[in-house]
C-alpha positions as CSV (number, residue, x, y, z in Angstrom):
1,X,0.0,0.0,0.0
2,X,1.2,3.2,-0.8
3,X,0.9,6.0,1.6
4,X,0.3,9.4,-0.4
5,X,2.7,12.0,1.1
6,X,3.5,15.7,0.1
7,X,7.2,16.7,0.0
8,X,7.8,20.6,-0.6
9,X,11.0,21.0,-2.0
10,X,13.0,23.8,-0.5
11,X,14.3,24.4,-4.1
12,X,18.3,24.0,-5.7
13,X,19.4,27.3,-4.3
14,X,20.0,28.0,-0.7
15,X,20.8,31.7,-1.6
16,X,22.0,34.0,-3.7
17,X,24.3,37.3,-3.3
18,X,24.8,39.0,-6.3
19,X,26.4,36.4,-9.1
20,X,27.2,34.2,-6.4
21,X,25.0,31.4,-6.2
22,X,25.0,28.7,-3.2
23,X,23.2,25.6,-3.7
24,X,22.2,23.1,-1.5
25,X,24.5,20.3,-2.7
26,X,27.4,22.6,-2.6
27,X,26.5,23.0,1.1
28,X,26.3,19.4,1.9
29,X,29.1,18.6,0.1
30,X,31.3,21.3,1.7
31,X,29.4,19.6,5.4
32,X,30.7,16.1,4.3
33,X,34.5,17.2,3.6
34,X,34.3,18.9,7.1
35,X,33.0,15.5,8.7
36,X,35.2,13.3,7.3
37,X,38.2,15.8,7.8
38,X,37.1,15.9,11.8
39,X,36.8,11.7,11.8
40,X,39.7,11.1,9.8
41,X,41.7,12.7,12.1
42,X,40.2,11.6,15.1
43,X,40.7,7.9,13.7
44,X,44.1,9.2,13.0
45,X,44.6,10.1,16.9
46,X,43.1,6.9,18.3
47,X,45.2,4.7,15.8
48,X,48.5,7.1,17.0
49,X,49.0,8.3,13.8
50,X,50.1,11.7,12.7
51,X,47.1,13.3,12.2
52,X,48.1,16.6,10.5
53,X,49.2,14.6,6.9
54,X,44.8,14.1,6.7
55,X,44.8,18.2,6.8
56,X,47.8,18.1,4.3
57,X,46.2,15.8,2.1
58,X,42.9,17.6,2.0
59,X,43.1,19.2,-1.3
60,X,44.9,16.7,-2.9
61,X,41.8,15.0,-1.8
62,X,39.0,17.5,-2.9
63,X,40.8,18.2,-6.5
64,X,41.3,14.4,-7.0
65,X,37.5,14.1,-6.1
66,X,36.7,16.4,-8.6
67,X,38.2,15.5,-11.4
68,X,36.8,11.5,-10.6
69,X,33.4,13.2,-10.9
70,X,33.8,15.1,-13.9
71,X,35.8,12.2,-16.0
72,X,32.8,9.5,-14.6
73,X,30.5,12.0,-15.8
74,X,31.6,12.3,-19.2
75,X,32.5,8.8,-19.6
76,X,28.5,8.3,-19.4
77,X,27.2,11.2,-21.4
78,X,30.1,11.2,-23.9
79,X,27.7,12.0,-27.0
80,X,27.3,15.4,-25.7
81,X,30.7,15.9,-25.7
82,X,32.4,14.0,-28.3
83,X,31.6,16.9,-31.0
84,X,33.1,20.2,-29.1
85,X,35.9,17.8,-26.4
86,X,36.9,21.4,-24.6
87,X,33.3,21.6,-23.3
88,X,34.7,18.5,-20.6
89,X,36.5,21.3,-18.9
90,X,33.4,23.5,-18.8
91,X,32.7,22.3,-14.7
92,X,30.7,25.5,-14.4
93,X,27.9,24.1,-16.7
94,X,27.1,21.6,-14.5
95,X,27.8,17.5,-14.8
């Protein structure tokens, strides 16, 4: 049985201030990097490791993360790109 339910959506953007533009996935991404900076280094402390290379690492991490995305991204929607290749770099368009 399927219970009927209303959602209301709070919408993609959290706010805006003049052409910059935060969305709610930006947020929670930027909320998860914090969370598994603080538990990384906690594990790191309660496994007596050194717990300043996780900070170093960091945006090694992030960049490394980034790029993952975008290349898994285009590897699946390759027809959009395989006519005009430079648009792979275009991150700001979404994808």
């Amino acid at each position: 049985m399927i219970i009927p339910a209303v959602f209301i959506s709070p919408g993609p953007v959290l706010f805006q201030l003049g052409p910059i533009t935060l969305r709610w996935y930006g947020l929670l991404i930027a909320l998860a990097v914090l969370i598994g900076l603080n538990l990384s280094s906690w594990l790191a402390k309660q496994r007596n490791l050194e717990s300043g290379l996780i900070s170093d690492l960091l945006p090694i991490l992030v960049l490394a993360a980034i790029v993952g995305a975008r290349l898994y991204y285009v590897a699946f929607e390759w027809r959009s790109y395989q006519n005009s290749w430079w648009d792979v770099f275009a991150i700001w368009q979404g994808g």
